[in-house]
C-alpha positions as CSV (number, residue, x, y, z in Angstrom):
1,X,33.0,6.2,31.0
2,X,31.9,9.5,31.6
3,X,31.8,10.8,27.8
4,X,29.8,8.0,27.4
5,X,27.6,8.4,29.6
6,X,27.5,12.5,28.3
7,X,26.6,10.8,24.7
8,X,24.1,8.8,26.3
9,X,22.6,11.4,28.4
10,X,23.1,14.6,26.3
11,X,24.0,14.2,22.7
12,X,21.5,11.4,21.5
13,X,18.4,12.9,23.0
14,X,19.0,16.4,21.8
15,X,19.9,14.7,17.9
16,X,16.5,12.9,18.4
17,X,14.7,15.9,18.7
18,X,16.5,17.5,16.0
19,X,14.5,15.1,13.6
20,X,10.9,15.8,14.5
21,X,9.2,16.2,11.5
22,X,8.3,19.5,9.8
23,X,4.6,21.1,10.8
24,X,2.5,22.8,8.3
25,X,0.6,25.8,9.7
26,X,-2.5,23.7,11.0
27,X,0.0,21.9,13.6
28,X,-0.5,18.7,11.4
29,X,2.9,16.7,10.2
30,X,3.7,18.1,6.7
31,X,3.0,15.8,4.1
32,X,4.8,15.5,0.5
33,X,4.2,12.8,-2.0
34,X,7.0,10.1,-1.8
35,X,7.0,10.5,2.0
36,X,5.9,6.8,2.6
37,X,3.2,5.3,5.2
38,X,2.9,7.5,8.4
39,X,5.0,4.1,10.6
40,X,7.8,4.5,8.5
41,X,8.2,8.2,9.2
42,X,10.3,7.2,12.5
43,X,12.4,5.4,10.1
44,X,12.5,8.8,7.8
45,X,13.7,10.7,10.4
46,X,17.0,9.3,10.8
47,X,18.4,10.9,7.5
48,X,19.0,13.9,9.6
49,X,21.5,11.8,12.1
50,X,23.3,10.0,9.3
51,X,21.6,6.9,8.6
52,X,20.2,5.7,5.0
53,X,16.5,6.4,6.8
54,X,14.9,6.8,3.3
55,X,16.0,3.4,1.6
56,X,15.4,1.5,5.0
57,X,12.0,3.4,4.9
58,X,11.2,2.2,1.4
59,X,11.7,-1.3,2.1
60,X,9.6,-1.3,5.6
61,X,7.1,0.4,4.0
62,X,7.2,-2.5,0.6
63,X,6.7,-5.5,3.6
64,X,3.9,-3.6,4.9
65,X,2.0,-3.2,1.9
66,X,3.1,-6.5,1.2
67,X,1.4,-8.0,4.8
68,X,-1.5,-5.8,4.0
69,X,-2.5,-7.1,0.4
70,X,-1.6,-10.6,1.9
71,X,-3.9,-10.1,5.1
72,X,-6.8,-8.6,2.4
73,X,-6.3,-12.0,0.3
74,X,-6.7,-13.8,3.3
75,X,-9.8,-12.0,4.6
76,X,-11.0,-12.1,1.1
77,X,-10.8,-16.4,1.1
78,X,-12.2,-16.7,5.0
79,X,-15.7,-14.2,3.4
80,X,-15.7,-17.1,0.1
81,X,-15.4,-20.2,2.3
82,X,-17.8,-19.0,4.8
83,X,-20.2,-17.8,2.5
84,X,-20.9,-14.2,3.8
């Protein structure tokens, strides 16, 4: 009980903050193509700690874009049937 409590306490926190994201010199996140939308970056991270983060990544950020073209359609059909 007590390791896991250590784990919970001391080893996941500090692995956490071992996956912050790179800065540039500005103090802004790094950016490099193929990085993905900024709410998948969480996601991204995890590589670092063992996890498939990129592939995961890739598929949240495909139902996002796939919510947003669907919410633009949408908005797009409310403007023709309202006439504005």
């Amino acid at each position: 009980m007590k390791l896991a409590r250590l784990f919970v306490c001391m080893v996941l926190p500090a692995s956490l903050l071992a996956c912050n994201p790179a800065k540039d010199e500005s103090g802004d996140r790094a950016t490099r193509a193929g990085d993905g939308r900024a709410e998948t970056q969480g996601l991204r991270n995890t590589e670092n700690i063992g996890y498939s983060g990129n592939a995961i990544g890739d598929r949240v950020d495909a139902a996002l874009d796939a919510n947003d073209r669907r919410t633009e359609d949408l908005d797009r059909q409310l403007e023709e049937a309202t006439g504005n």
